[in-house]
C-alpha positions in Angstrom: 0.0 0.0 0.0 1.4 3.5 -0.8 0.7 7.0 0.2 2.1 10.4 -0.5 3.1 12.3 2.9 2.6 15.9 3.2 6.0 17.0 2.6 5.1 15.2 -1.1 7.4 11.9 -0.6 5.9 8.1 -1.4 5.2 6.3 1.6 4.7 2.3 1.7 3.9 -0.7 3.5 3.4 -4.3 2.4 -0.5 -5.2 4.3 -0.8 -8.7 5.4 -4.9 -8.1 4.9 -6.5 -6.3 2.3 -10.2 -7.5 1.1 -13.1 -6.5 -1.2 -16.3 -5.1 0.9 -18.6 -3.9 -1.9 -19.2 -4.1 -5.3 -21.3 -1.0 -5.7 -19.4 1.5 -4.4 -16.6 -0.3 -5.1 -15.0 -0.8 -1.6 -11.8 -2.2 -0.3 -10.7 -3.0 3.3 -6.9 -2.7 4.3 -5.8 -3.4 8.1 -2.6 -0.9 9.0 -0.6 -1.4 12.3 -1.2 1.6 14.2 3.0 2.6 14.6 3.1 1.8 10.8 4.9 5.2 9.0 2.6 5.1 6.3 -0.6 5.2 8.4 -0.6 9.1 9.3 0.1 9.9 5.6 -2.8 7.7 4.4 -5.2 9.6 7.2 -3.4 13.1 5.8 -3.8 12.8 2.1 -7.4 10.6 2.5 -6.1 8.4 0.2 -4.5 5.4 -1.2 -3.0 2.6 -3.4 -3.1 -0.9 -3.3 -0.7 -2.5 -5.6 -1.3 -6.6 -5.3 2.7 -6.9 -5.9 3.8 -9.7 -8.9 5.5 -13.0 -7.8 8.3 -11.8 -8.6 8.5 -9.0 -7.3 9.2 -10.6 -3.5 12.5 -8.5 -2.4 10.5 -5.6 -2.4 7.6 -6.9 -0.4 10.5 -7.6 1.9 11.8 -3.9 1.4 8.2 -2.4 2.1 7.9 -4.3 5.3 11.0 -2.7 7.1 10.7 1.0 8.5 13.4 2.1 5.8 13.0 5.8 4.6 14.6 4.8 1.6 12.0 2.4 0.4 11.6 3.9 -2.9 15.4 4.8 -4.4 15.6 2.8 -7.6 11.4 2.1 -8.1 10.0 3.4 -11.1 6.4 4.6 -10.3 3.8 6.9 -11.7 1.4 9.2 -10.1 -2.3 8.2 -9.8 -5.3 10.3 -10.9 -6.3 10.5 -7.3 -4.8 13.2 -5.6 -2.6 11.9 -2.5 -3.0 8.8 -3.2 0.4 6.9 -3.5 2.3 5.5 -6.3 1.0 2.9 -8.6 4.1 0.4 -8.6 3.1 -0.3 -12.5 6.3 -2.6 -13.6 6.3 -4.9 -10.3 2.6 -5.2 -10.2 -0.4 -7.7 -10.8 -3.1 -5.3 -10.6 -3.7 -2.0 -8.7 -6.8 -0.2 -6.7 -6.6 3.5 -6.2 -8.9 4.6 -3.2 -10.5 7.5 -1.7 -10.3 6.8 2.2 -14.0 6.5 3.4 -13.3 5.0 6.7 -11.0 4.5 9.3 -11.9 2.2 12.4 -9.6 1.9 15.4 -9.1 -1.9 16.0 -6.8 -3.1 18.8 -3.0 -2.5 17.7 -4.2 -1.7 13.8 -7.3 0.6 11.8 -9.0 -1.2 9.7 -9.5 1.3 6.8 -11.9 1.5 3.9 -11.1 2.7 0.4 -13.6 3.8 -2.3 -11.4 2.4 -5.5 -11.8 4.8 -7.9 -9.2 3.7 -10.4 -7.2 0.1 -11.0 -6.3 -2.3 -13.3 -4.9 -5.9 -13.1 -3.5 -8.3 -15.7 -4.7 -11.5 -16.0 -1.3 -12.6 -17.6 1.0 -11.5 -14.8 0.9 -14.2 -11.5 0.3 -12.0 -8.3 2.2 -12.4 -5.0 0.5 -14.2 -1.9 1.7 -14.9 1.6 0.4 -17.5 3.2 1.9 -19.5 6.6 5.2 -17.0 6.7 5.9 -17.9 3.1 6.0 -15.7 0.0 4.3 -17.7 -3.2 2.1 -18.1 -5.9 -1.9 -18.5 -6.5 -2.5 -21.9 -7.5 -5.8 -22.5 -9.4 
């Protein structure tokens, strides 16, 4: 998940839960750990990317879940149409949801936050990245 912070820089996380809620509006759940360093510029910009990372693409899943500032030196990324909302991680990417934040529930140690999508894409073609039992993998049919 990626946000811009107010001083105009990428933030990013790799989420461990991210869901559909509704088809109409289109709605998408993401649960962010509350000391996360992405979570106050989500909340500031009031909105989002999901990018559902490629199976290859598992060393930077690995670099989004550190607290490294430099998480995005060498990533090619463009802009969404969404204002705020973080960069769409095009070249390492199975598919993409920009969101408009409509909710953000405090839940224990994370907020569970809801996304309007109002922009994506995915590619049937390209194999995305799951994790599953502290494993990095593929979707099996």
């Amino acid at each position: 998940m990626t946000a811009l912070g107010t001083d105009g820089r990428p933030r990013g996380l790799t989420l461990s839960a991210f869901c559909a809620v509704s088809s109409r509006p289109p709605l998408v759940l993401v649960c962010v750990d509350r000391e996360s360093n992405t979570l106050e510029a989500v909340k500031d910009a009031g909105a989002f990317t999901v990018n559902v990372l490629s199976s290859g693409s598992r060393a930077l899943a690995r670099r989004y879940a550190t607290k490294n500032d430099e998480k995005f030196d060498g990533v090619v990324w463009e802009a969404p149409s969404l204002a705020g909302a973080g960069p769409i991680l095009r070249q390492h990417c199975a598919a993409y949801a920009v969101c408009g934040l409509r909710d953000c529930i405090e839940a224990g140690d994370h907020f569970v936050l809801i996304g309007e999508v109002v922009e994506g894409e995915a590619w049937a073609d390209i194999q995305p990245l799951v994790y599953s039992r502290r494993a990095f993998g593929v979707w099996a049919d």
